[in-house]
C-alpha positions as CSV (number, residue, x, y, z in Angstrom):
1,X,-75.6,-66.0,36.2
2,X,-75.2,-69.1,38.7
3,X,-71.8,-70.3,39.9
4,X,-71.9,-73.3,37.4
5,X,-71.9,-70.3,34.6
6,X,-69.1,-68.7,35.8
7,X,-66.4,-68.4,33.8
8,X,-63.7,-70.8,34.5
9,X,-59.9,-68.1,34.9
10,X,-60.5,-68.2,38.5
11,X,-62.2,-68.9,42.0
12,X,-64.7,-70.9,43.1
13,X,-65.5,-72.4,39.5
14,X,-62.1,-73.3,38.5
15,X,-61.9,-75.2,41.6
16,X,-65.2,-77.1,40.5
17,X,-63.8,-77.7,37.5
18,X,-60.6,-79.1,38.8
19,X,-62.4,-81.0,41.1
20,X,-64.5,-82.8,38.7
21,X,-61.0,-83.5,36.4
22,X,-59.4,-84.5,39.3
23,X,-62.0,-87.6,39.4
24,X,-62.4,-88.2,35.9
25,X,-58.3,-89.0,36.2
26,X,-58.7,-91.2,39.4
27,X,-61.7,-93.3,37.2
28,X,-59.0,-93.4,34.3
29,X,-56.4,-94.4,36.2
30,X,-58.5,-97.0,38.1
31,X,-59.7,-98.1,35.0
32,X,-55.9,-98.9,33.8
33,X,-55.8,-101.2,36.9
34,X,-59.1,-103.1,35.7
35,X,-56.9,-103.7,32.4
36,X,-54.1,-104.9,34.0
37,X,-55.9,-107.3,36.2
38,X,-58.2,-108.4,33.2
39,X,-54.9,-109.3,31.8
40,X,-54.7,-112.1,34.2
41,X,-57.8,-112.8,33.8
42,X,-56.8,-113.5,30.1
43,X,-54.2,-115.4,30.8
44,X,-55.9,-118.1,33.3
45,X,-58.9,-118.2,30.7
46,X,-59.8,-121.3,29.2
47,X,-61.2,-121.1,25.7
48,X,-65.1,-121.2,26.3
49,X,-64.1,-117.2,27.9
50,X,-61.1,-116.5,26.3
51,X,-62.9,-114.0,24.1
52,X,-65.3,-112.7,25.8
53,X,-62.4,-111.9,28.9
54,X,-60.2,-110.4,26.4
55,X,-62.9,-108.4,24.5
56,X,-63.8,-107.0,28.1
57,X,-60.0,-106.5,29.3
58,X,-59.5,-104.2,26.0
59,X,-62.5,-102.0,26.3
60,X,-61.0,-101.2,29.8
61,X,-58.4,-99.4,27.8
62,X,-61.0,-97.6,26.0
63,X,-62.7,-96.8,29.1
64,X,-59.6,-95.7,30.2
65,X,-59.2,-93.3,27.0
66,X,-62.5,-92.1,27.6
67,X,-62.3,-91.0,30.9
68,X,-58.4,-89.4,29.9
69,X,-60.5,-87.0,27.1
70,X,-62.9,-86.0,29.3
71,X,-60.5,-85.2,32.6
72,X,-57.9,-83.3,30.1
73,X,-60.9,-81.8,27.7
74,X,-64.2,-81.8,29.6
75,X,-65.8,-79.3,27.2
76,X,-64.6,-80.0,23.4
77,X,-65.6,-83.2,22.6
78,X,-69.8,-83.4,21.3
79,X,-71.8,-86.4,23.2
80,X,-68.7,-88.3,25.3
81,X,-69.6,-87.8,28.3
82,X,-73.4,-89.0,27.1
83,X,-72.3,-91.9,25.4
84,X,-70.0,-93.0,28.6
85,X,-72.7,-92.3,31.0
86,X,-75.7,-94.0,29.4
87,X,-73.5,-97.4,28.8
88,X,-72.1,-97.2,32.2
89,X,-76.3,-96.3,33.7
90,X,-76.7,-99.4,31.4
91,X,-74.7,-102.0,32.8
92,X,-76.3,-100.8,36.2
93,X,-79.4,-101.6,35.8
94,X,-78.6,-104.6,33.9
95,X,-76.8,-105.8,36.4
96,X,-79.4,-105.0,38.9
97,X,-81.9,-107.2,36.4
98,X,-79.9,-110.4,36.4
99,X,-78.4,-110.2,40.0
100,X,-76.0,-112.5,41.5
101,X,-74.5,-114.0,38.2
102,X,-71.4,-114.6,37.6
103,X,-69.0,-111.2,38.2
104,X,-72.2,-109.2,38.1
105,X,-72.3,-108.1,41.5
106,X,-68.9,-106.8,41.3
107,X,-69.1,-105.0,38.5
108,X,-72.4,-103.7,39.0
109,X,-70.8,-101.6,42.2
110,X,-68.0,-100.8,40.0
111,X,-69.6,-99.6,37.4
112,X,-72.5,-97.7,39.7
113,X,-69.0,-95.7,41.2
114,X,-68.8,-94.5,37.5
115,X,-71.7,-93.6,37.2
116,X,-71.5,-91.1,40.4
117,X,-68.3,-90.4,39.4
118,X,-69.6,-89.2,36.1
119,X,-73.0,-87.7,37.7
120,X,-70.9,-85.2,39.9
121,X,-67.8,-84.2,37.4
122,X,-70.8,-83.1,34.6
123,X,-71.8,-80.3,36.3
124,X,-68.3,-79.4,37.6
125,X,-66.5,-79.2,34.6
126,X,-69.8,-78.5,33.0
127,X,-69.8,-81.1,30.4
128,X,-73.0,-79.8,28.2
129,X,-70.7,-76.7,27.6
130,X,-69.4,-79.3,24.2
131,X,-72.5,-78.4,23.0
132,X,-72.3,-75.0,22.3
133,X,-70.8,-73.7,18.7
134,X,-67.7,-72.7,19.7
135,X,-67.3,-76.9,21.1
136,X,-64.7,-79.1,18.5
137,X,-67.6,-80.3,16.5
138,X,-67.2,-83.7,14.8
139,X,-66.0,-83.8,10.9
């Protein structure tokens, strides 16, 4: 049995574990501020972006959601944490494709935080533990 097998009432693994939460919360919370600042966004829109600005500004909030269920309940949930990270490991390496256009070099570095973010917290609060039977499986 490896550290990363552990169980999680105490010592070195818990601390893992509340490590990993610890920056699934600070990617939620940042996350909240990318809302709030798309809201301005919004607002200063004109209406050949207005939808796409607001579409993006309210999957923040998902986003947001999504990294909340995984910092509060890294193990209960089947394939969040794959579905996050494979759309966030997308939009990397799409916006490594297209380059410098529009906000995608911003958000390319953003989003490539995420993904580390993401990388580093999976084994920590050993994410592929929702797999196992006794994870909340889906109805």
């Amino acid at each position: 049995m490896t550290i990363m097998d552990a169980p999680l009432a105490g010592g070195t693994a818990r601390r893992l574990d509340l490590i990993g939460r610890g920056l699934l919360a600070i990617a939620s919370v940042a996350t909240v501020g990318a809302f709030v600042e798309g809201c301005t966004v919004v607002a200063a829109a004109g209406d050949d972006r207005i939808w796409v600005d607001f579409w993006r500004t309210t999957a923040y909030l998902v986003f947001a959601g999504l990294f909340a269920m995984l910092a509060l309940a890294p193990r209960t949930r089947w394939g969040v944490w794959e579905l996050v990270f494979v759309q966030k490991v997308s939009l990397v390496v799409f916006g490594a494709l297209v380059g410098d256009v529009n906000e995608a070099s911003r958000a390319t570095l953003v989003d490539l935080g995420l993904v580390v973010v993401l990388a580093v917290s999976y084994p920590l609060c050993r994410g592929w533990y929702t797999w196992r039977s006794r994870a909340v499986a889906p109805e």
